[in-house]
N, C-alpha and C positions, 0 to 999 in steps of 0.2 A: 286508422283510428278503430279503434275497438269500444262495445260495449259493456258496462260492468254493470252484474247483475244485484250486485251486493250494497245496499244502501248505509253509509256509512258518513260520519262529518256533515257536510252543508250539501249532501247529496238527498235530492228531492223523490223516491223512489230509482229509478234507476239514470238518469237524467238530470244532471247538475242544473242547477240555477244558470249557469256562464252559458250554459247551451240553447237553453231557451230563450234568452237574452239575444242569442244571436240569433235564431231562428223566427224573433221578433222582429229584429232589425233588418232582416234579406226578405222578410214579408212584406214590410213598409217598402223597401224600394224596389220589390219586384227583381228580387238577383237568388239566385242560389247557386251556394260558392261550391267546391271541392269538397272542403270540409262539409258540409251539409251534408250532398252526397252519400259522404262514407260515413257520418253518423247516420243517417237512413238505413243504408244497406245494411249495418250493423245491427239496428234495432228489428230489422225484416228477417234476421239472420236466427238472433236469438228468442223471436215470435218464433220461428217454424218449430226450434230446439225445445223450447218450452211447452209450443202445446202441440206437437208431434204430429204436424199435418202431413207427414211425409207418410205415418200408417192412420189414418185415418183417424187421427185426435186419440187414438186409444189410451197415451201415453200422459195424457192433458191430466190430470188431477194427480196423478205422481211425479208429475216434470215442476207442477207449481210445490207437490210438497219438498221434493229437493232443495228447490232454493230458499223456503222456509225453515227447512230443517238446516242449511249452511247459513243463514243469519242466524241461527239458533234461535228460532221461533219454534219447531218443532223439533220432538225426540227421535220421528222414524217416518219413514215413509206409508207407514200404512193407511193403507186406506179403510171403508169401513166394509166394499167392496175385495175381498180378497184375492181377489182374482185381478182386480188393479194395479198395472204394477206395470213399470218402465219395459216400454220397448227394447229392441233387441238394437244395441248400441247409443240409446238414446243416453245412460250414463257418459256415455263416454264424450260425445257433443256437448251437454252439460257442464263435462268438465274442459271442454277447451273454450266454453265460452266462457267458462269461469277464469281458466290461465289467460284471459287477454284480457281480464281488470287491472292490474298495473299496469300494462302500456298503454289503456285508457287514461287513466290515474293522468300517468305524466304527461300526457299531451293537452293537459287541460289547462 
């Protein structure tokens, strides 16, 4: 299972209603399935990509405007900081967490 970072239909930021529901439901009875699991590690996956803990957050206020600017909330990355500006492959993370929103999609 994958994360989609793209809020879109009855998708509540990044994290469907269906998900929550069920991470309500293995709360009440004290279980956590598979699927939990790999929605966890997914959303732990696409925290690191987004706010760039891997170089020391540098990457954190142009990895949030990417995905503002792919909902088309924003026109560019800029920041007001010029010198702010995506880590060295962090595009490219970005865009594979982005390529794993349809296989999200369907397994829902």
């Amino acid at each position: 299972m994958k994360l989609c970072l793209e809020a879109e239909g009855k998708t509540s930021g990044v994290i469907p209603h269906a998900k929550l529901e069920l991470f309500k439901k293995e709360k009440a009875n004290s279980t956590i399935s598979a699927e939990m699991l790999a929605l966890a590690n997914a959303v732990t996956d696409s925290n690191a990509v987004l706010f760039d803990g891997a170089n020391g957050f540098a990457g954190c206020i142009p990895g949030l405007h990417y995905v503002l600017k792919k909902q088309g909330l924003m026109k560019t990355l800029h920041c007001i900081n010029p010198n702010e500006v995506l880590s060295a492959g962090q595009d490219e993370e970005l865009e594979r967490i982005y390529g794993n929103c349809n296989s999200f999609r369907k397994s829902l």
